[in-house]
C-alpha positions as CSV (number, residue, x, y, z in Angstrom):
1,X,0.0,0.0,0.0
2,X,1.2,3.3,-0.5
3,X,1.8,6.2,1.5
4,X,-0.5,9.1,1.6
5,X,0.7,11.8,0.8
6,X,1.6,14.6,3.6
7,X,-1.1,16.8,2.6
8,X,-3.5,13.9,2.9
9,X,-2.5,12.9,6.0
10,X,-2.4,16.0,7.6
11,X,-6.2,16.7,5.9
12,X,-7.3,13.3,7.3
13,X,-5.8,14.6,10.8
14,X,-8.1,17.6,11.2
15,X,-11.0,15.7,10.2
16,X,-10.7,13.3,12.8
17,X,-9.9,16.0,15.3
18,X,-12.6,18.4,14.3
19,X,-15.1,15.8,14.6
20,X,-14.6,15.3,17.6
21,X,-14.6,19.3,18.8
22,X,-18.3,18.9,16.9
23,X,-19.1,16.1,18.8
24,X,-18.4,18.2,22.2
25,X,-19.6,21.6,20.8
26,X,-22.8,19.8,20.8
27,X,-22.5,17.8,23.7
28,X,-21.8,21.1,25.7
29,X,-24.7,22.9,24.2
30,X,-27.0,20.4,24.5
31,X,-26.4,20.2,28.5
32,X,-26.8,23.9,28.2
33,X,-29.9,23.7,27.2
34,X,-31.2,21.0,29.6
35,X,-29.9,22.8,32.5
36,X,-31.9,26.2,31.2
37,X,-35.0,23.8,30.4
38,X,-34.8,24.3,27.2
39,X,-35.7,21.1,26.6
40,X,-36.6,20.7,23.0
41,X,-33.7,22.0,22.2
42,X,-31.5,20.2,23.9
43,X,-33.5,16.9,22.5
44,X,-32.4,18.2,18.9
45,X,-28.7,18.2,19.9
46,X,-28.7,15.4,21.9
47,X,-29.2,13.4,18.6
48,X,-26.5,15.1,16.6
49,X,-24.2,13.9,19.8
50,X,-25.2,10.2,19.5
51,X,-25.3,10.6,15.3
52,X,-21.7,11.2,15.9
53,X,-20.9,9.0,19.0
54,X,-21.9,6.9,21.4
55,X,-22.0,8.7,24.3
56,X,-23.9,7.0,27.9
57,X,-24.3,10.5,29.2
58,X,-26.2,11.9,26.4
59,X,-28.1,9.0,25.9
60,X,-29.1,9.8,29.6
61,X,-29.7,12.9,29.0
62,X,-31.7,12.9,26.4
63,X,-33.9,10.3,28.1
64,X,-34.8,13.0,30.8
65,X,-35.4,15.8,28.5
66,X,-37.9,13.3,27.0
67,X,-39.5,12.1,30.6
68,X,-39.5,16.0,31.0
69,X,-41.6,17.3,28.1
70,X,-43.7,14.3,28.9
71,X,-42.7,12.3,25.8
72,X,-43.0,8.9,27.3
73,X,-43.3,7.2,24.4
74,X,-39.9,8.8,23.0
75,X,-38.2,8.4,27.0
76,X,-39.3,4.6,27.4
77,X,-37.1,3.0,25.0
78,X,-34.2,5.2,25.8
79,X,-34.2,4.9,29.6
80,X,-34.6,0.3,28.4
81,X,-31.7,0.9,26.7
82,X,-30.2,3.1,29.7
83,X,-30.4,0.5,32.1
84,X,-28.3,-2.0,30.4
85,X,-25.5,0.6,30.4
86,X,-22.4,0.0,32.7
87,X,-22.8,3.3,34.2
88,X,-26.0,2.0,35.8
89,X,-24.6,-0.6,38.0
């Protein structure tokens, strides 16, 4: 296989890295939001968090926002999967 070049590799290196900023950009305003109430909000970025990565707290999180706009429906299977986590124990 051949080497990438150094421009690729340093373009494939951001990438990675700047995916993860996103992934806590979100993650921080998401808990923002939840701790201001704000909870639809917070639902909306919640999701982009666990389209980008598995994350127990956000799952948790999420789950709550949903119990707290009364979306049991939406918290139920969230809080199933919640209680399977490790972090549960």
């Amino acid at each position: 296989m051949k080497n990438l070049s150094p421009k690729l590799s340093a373009l494939l290196v951001a990438l990675f890295y700047l995916s993860g900023c996103s992934t806590s950009y979100y993650y921080e305003k998401a808990s923002v939001e939840f701790d201001n109430l704000q909870y639809a909000n917070a639902i909306q970025d919640f999701h982009k968090v666990l389209e980008m990565k598995k994350m127990s707290c956000a799952k948790i999180k999420l789950a709550h926002c949903y119990r707290l706009i009364n979306d049991f429906d939406a918290a139920a299977p969230l809080y199933a999967e919640v209680v399977t986590l490790p972090e549960s124990e």
